[in-house]
C-alpha positions as CSV (number, residue, x, y, z in Angstrom):
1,X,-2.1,12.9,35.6
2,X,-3.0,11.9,31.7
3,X,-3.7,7.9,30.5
4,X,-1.7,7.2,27.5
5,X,-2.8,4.0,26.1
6,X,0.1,2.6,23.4
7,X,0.2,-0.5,21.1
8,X,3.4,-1.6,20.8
9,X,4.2,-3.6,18.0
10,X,6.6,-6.7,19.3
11,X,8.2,-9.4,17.2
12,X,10.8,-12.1,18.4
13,X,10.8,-10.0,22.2
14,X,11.8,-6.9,19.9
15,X,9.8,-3.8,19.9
16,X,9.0,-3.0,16.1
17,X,7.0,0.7,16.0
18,X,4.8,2.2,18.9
19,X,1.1,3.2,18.0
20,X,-1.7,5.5,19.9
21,X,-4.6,3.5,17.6
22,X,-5.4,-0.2,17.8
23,X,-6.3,-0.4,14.0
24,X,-2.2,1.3,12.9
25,X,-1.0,-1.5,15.1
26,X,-2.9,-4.2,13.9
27,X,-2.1,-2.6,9.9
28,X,1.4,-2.7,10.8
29,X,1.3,-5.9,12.4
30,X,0.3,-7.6,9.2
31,X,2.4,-5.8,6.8
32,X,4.9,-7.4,9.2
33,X,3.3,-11.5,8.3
34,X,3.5,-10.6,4.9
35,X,6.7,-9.4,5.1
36,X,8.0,-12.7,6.6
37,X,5.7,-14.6,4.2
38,X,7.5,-12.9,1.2
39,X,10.7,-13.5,3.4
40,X,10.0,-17.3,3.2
41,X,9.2,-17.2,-0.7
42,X,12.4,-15.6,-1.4
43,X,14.7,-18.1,1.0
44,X,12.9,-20.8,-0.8
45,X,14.0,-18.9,-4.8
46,X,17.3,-19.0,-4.2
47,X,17.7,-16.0,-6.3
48,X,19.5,-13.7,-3.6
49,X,21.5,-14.8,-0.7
50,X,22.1,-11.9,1.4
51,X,19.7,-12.3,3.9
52,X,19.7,-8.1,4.9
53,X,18.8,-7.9,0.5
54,X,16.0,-10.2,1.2
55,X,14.7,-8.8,4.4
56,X,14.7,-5.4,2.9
57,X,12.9,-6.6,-0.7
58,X,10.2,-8.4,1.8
59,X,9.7,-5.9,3.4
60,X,9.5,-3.0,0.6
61,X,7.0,-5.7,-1.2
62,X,4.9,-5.5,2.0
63,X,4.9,-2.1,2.3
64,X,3.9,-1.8,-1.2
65,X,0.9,-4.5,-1.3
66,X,-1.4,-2.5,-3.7
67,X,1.1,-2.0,-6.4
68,X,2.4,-5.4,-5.9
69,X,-1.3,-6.7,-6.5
70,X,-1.9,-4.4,-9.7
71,X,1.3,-5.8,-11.3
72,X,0.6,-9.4,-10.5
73,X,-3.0,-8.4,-11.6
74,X,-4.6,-9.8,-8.9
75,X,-6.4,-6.4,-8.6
76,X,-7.5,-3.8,-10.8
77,X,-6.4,0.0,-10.6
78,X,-9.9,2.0,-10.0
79,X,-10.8,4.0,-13.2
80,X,-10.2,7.8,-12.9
81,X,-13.6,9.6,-12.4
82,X,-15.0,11.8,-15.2
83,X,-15.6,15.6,-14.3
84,X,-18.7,17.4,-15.3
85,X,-16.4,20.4,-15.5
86,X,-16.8,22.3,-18.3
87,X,-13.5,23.1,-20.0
88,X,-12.8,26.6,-21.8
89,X,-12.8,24.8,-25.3
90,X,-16.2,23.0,-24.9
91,X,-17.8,26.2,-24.1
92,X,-16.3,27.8,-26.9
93,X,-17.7,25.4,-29.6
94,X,-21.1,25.3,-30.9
95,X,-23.4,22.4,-30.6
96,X,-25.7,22.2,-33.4
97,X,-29.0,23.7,-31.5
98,X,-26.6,26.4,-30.5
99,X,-26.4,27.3,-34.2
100,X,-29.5,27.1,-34.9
């Protein structure tokens, strides 16, 4: 007989999304808070009234927290690393102890 431990994922008596690690569940979990936070902030804007639009917009806003954070510039986008790779036309031109 196998153990199977689970984290479930509950909100309001409603099981949200099952999980076999402790750290997806806790992850999920508070994509989830910010979800409602952002939830909250858009009731308050009156800018849509559906409440499905708003739940889905929270929750798309959640699941995208590092793009929301680069656009609102809260956080920076880490610079692309420079290669040491040598491309086809750097080898090809002559540096000037090379022509000497």
């Amino acid at each position: 007989m196998a153990v199977i431990v689970k984290y479930v994922v509950e909100r309001n008596g409603e099981e949200k999304m099952t999980f076999t690690s402790k750290a997806e569940a806790d992850a999920y979990d508070k994509m989830l808070d910010m979800a409602d936070e952002l939830f909250t902030l858009l009731e308050n804007s009156k800018l849509i009234e559906e409440d499905d639009k708003k739940e889905e917009l929270s929750l798309y806003l959640a699941q995208n927290k590092e793009e929301v954070l680069y656009a609102l510039g809260a956080k920076r986008k880490s610079a692309p690393k420079k290669s040491n790779k040598v491309t086809p036309e750097e080898s090809d031109s002559e540096t000037p102890e090379q022509a000497a």
